[in-house]
C-alpha positions in Angstrom: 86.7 86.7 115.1 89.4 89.1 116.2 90.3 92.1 114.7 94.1 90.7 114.3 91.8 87.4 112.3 89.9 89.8 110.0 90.6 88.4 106.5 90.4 90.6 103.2 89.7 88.4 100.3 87.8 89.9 97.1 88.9 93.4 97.2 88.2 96.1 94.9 90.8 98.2 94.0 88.4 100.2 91.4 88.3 104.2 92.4 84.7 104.8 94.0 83.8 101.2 94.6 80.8 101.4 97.3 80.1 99.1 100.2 77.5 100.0 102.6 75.4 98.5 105.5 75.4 98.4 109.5 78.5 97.6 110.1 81.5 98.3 107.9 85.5 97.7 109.4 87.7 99.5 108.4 91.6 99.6 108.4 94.0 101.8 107.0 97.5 103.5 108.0 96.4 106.9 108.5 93.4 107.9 109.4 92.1 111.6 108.8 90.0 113.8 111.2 86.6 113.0 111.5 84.2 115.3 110.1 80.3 115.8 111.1 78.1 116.3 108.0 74.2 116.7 107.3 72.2 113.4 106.4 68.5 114.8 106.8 66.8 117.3 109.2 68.1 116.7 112.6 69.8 113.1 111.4 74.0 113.9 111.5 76.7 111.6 110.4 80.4 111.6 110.3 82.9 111.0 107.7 86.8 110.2 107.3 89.5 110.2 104.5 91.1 106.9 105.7 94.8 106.6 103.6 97.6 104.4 103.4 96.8 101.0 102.6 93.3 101.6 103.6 90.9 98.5 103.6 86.9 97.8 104.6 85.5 94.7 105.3 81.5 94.2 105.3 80.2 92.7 108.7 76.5 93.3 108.4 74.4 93.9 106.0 71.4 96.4 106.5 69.1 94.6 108.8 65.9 94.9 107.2 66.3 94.3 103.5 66.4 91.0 102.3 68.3 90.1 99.0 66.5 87.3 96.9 69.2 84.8 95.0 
């Protein structure tokens, strides 16, 4: 699928809704700077205000957990 195909069905509009996983899409109008924060001893990530119609798509869930249903 294309970025341009990327559909958004099922959003949450509720204020600090979570998504997480290995690979996460995002979209939005304006993007802010990217800033590099702590996750554990020498383990870094980075994180970004992304604003103005901003949207995030799931593409992969975590590869090793498996959800029984």
């Amino acid at each position: 699928m294309s970025k341009k195909g990327r559909k958004f069905k099922n959003c949450s509009r509720k204020p600090y809704d979570c998504i997480e996983g290995d690979h996460i899409y995002i979209q939005c109008n304006a993007p802010g700077k990217w800033k590099v924060f702590r996750k554990s001893g020498q383990h870094k990530g980075q994180a970004c205000d992304a604003k103005k119609d901003a949207k995030a798509i799931l593409l992969k869930s975590y590869t090793n957990i498996s959800i029984d249903r």
